[in-house]
N, C-alpha and C positions, 0 to 999 in steps of 0.2 A: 769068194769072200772068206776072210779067217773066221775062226773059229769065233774069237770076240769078239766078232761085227753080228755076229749071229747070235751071241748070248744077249747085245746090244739092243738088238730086233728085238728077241723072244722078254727082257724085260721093259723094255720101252714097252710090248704091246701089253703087257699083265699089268704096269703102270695105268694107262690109258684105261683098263676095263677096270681097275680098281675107282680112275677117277671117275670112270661114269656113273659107278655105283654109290661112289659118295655125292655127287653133284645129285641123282635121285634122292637119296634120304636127306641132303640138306633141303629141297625145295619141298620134298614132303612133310618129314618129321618134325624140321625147325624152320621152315619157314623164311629161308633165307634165298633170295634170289640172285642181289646183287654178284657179290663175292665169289657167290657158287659159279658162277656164269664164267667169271675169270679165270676161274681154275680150271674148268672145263676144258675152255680154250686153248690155256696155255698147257695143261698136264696131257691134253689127246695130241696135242701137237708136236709133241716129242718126237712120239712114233713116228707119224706121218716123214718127218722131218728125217728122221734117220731112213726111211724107205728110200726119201728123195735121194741121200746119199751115196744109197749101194749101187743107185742108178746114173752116179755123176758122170759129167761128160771129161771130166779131168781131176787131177787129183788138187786143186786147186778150187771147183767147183764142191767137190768132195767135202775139202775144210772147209768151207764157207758153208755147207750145210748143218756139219756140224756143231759151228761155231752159233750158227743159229737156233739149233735144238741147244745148245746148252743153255744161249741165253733163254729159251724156255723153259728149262729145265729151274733155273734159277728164278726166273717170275715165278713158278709153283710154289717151288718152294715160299717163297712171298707171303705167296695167299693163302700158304696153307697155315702160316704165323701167324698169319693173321686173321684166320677162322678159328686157331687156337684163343689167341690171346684176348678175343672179343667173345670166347666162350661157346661158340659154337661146335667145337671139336673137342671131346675132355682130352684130358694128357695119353691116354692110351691111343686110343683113335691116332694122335696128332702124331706122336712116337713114330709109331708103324710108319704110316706111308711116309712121315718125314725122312726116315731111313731109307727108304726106297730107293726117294726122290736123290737123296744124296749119292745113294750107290749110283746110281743111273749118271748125276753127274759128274762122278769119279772115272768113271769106262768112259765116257765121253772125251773128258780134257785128256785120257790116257790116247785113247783115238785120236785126239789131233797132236799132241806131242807127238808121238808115235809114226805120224802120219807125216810132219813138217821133218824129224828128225831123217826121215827115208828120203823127203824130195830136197834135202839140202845136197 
């Protein structure tokens, strides 16, 4: 795998251990279940999502994985506007990982362009 499939890994997984850590203090500190529960799911499934891809069976297989962590990449980001905006996240909190979230889905769409422009 290149090099940026591996920075991809290494922050998809710090993403994921960031969300779990927020998904803890939302259900402790504030109290919030719902919401936190979606972001969970969709922010740990990133990773996952890009593991599947280093292990595709075609390059074909490959983008459709990725295309799939991005669209989860993008539901995070979602929830995480919407933890902001109903005030469960102050502005700082919200910033940070939103940046993350965004980096993560920049290398992504750069991966699959990347990736379609080599299988043309």
């Amino acid at each position: 795998m290149s090099e940026k499939k591996n920075v991809l890994k290494d922050k998809s997984f710090s993403f994921a251990i960031r969300i779990v850590k927020l998904y803890k203090y939302l259900i402790t500190d504030k109290k919030e279940f719902v919401l936190s529960k979606q972001l969970l799911r969709s922010g740990t499934a990133i990773g996952a999502l890009i593991r599947e891809a280093q292990n595709a069976e075609s390059k074909a297989d490959f983008i459709h994985k990725l295309a799939i962590a991005q669209k989860e990449c993008d539901e995070s980001l979602y929830w995480l506007e919407l933890l902001f905006e109903t005030e469960f996240l102050s502005s700082t909190e919200y910033e940070n990982i939103n940046n993350d979230a965004l980096e993560i889905l920049k290398i992504i769409r750069s991966a699959i362009i990347t990736t379609k422009m080599k299988n043309s």
